[in-house]
N, C-alpha and C positions, 0 to 999 in steps of 0.2 A: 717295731719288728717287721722284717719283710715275711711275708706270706709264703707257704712253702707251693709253688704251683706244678713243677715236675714229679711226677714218677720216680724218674731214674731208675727204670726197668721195673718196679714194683707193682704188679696189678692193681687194678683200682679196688677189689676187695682187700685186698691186703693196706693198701694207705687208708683205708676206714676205719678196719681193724684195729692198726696202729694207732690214729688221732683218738679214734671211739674208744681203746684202751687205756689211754690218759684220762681221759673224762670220766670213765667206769674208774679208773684209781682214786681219781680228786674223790667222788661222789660215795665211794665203799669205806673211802677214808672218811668223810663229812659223816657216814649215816653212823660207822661203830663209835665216832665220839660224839656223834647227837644220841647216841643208845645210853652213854657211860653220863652222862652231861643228863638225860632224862629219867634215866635208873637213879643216879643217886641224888637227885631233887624230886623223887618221887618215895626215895627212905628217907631224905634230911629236913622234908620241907612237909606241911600238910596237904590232906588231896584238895582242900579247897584251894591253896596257891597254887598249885599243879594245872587245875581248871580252868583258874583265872588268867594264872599267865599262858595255860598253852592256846586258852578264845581271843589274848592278844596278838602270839603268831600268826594263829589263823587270822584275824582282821586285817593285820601288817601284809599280810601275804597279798590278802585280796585288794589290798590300796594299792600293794606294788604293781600288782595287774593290770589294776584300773589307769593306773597313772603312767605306766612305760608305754602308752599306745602302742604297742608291738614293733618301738624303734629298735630294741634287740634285736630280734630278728630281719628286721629289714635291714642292719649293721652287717651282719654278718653273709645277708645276699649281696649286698652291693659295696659293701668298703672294699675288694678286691680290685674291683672298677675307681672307685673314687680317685679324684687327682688329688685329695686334700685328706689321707683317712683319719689323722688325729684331730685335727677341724672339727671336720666331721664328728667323731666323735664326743669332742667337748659339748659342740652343739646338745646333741641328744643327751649326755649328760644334763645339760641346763634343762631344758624341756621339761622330759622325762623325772627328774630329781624334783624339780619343784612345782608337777600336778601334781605328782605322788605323794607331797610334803602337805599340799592342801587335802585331798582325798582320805587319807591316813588322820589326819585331825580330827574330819566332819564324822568318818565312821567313825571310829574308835568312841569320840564323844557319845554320837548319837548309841551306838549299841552297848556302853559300859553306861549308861542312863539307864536304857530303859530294862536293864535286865534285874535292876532292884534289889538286888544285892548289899546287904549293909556293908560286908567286908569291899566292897566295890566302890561303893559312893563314898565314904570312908575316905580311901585314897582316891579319889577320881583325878585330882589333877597330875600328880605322878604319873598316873597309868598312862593318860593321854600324850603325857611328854614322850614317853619311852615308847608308845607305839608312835609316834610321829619319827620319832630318832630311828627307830626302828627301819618304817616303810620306807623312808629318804634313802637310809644306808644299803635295804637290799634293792635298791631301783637301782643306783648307784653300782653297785654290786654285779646286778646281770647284765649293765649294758657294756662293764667292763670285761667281764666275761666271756659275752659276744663278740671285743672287738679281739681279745685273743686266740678265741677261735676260729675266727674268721684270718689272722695271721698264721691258722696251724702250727702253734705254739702251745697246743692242751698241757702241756707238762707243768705250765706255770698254774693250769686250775687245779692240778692237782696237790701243786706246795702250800697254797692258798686255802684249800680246804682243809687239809690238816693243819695249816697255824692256827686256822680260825676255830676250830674244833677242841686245840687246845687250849687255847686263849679261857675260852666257853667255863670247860672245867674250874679253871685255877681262880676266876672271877667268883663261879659258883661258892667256893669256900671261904672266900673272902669277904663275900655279903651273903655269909650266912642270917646272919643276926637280922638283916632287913626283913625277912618274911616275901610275902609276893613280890614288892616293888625289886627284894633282891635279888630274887629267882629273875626275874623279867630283863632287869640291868644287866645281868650276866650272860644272860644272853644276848642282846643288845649292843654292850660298848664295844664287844669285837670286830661287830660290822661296822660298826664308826669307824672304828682309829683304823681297822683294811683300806676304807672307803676314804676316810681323807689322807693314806701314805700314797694310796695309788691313785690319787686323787681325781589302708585299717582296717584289711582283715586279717593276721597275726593278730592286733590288740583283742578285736572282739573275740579271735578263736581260742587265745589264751587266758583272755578273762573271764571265759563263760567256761573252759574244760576245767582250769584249775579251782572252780566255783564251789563244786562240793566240801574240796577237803579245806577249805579256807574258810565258808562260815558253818561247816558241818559244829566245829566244838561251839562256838559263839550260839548257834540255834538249843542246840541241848542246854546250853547256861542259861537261855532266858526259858526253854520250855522246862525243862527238868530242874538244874543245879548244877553245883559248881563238883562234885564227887563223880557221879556220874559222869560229867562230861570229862574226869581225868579219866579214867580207864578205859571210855572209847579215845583218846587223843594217844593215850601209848600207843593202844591197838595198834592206831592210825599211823605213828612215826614208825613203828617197828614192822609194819606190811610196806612201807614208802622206801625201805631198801631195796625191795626187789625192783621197782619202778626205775628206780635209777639206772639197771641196764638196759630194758630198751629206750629209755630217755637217753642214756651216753652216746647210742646205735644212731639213734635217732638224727641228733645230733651233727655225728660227722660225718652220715650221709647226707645231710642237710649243706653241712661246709663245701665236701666232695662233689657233692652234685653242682653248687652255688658256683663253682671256678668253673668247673667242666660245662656250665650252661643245662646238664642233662642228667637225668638218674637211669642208667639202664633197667630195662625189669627184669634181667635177669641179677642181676645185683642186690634188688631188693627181693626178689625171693631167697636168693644165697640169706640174707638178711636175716629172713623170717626165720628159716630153719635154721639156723643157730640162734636164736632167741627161742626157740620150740625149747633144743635140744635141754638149752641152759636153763628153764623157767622151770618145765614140767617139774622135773625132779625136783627141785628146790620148792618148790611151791607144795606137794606132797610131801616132801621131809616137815617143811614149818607147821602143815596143816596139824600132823601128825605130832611136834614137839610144840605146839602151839600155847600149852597149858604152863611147860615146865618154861619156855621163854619169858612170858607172865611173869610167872612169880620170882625170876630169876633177876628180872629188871624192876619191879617193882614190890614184890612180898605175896604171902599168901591172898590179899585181898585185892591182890591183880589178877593172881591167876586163875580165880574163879568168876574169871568175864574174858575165858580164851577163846570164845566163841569167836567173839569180836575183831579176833585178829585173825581166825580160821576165816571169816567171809572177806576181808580184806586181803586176805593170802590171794584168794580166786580172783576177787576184782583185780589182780595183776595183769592175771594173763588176756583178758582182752583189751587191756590197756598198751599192753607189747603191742599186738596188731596194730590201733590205733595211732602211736605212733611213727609206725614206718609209713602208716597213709600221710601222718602230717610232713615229713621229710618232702614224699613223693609228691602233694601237692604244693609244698611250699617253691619246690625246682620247677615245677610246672606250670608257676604262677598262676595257681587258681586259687584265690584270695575268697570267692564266695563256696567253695568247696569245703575251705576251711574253717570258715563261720557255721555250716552245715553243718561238719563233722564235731567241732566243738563245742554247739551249741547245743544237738545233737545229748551229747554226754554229759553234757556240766546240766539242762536245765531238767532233763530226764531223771539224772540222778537225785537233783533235791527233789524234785518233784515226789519220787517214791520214798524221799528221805522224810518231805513234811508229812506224807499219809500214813508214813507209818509213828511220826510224833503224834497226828493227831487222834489217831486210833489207841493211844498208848501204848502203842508194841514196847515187849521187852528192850531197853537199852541193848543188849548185847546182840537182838536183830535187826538193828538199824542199818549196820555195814550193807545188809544183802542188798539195800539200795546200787551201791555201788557196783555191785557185779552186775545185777538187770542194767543200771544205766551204760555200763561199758560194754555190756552183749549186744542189747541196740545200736551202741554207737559203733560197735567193731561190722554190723550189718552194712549199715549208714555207710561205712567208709568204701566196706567192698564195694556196693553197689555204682557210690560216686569217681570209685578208680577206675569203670568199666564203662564212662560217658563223660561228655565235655560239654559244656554249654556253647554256642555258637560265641558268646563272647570272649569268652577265656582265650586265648593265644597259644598256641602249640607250641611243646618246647621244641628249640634245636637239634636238628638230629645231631650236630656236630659241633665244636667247638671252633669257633672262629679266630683267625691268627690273630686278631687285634681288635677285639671285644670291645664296642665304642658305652654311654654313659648308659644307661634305664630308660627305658621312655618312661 
């Protein structure tokens, strides 16, 4: 697919809007049939398989991290540039596909051991399969992602979220009868068969921000249990809605800035204030229907841990800011900006996440980790967007006629 680089009279808010709108589609589509896909494996299935399989998401999630060295992102700065961009991306593909496939093994083993779990060791080797199959396919997954984006082609993430969302469901009923290993597969073989039709500062700053919610459920299954950790993990999917808009934002100022060389700041303040506009309110409505969401997605014995999803509601909004800083340094190429920023948040937030494990805090006040760690980090960003390091490289004021390769 050739890449969209003209305007054609469209302001450059306006063609963010537009890519960023595709992307907020795919991802609003992905979360209501990860909501329907969560809800009814949380009335069909028990909350020990719930726990189980949702500590192997989180694991899968965190191997994908580990193992994409943040060639996504660096796809989607520089394949615009490249002379070879499907090359290219096969490459990364290979790379990227198969640390992820070793990383995804070594976890999953090591943390479905040592959490001691009879219904765990039980099936341990199933588990390990399907979170290997798992990490593989969403590595797979986001660097395909990236390279559509990076072609300003978001419309196809959006058809793709919804197949995969449905897929998800019809699976789920299908292996009923499996118990966890079904629930887990069903989620699972979508991202395969997507992944074989369509066949290093990003890594650390992506491996370290998305760190909380990726071994948050896994920490609670070895310190607490597997019950527990379902009803923080709904919380968890059901507050990661809102994230998805300024993640889409994020995003295709990330693409728009990456052709143009530059992000203006007036741009990215246009930015912030429509992510105000849109967050506030939404984030007060759920705070407030927080209890009846609960129980509506899960039964009465979710919705008496709506707390959980109230502190995860908040931890959104300084996650919005956060992002627009990752767009703005990512076009800015400051690489240790972004290690700072999301190291920042990812190791702030366990940090307050394991004190309050080891103090015994209440389950349902663990989230408030997550809002302390994003208020620090939403600090962190301002501060770092208001100074450069002499080594970092200045962006472009302007777009040059014939943009040569990356140093």
């Amino acid at each position: 697919m050739k890449p969209v680089l003209s305007t054609g009279g469209i302001s450059e808010a306006a063609l963010v809007r537009e890519q960023g709108g595709w992307v907020l589609a795919g991802s609003i589509g992905s979360a209501v049939l990860g909501f329907v896909f969560w809800g009814l494996a949380a009335r069909l299935f028990s909350a020990n398989a719930v726990g189980i399989a949702g500590s192997i998401v989180g694991l899968s999630s965190l191997a994908t991290s580990i193992g994409i060295l943040g060639l996504d992102n660096g796809l989607v700065r520089y394949a615009p540039r490249a002379s070879r961009p499907r090359a290219l991306m096969w490459r990364i593909l290979l790379v990227g596909g198969g640390l992820a496939s070793v990383v995804g093994l070594v976890l999953s083993l090591v943390v479905l051991t040592v959490s001691n779990d009879l219904a765990v060791l039980q099936i341990l080797p199933a588990l390990v399969v399907i979170a290997v199959v798992q990490t593989t396919s969403q590595t797979c997954f986001q660097i395909t992602d990236a390279s559509i984006l990076a072609a300003r082609k978001s419309e196809y993430l959006a058809y793709r979220a919804v197949s995969y969302g449905i897929a998800k469901i019809i699976l789920l009923f299908a292996l009923l009868s499996e118990g966890v290993v079904g629930l887990s597969a069903a989620y699972t073989l979508p991202l395969l068969v997507v992944m074989l039709v369509l066949s290093a500062g990003n890594w650390l700053s992506g491996l370290v921000y998305s760190l909380p919610s990726r071994v948050g459920p896994a920490l609670l299954l070895i310190f607490i249990g597997s019950a527990p950790t379902s009803y923080f993990f709904i919380a968890l999917q059901l507050a990661e809605v809102l994230n998805y808009i300024p993640e889409s934002v994020s995003k295709s100022l990330y693409a728009h800035g990456s052709i143009r060389d530059r992000l203006p700041a007036s741009l990215t303040a246009s930015m912030r204030r429509l992510l105000a506009a849109i967050l506030v309110p939404m984030v007060a409505l759920g705070v407030v229907l927080a209890q009846v969401a609960m129980t509506i997605l899960g039964g009465t014995q979710y919705g008496a841990h709506s707390l959980a999803l109230q502190l995860f509601l908040l931890a959104t909004l300084p996650k919005a800011g956060i992002q627009i800083y990752k767009a703005q340094f990512n076009v800015d190429r400051r690489p240790l900006a972004l290690i700072v920023l999301g190291g920042t948040l990812g190791i702030s937030t366990v940090a307050f996440f394991l004190v309050g494990l080891l103090l015994r805090v209440n389950p349902d006040w663990l989230p408030l980790a997550w809002v302390l760690g994003g208020t620090l980090a939403l600090g962190v960003g301002w501060w770092l967007s208001r100074r450069k390091a002499p080594s970092e490289p200045e962006p472009q004021s302007a777009v040059t006629e014939s943009p040569g390769p990356p140093a």
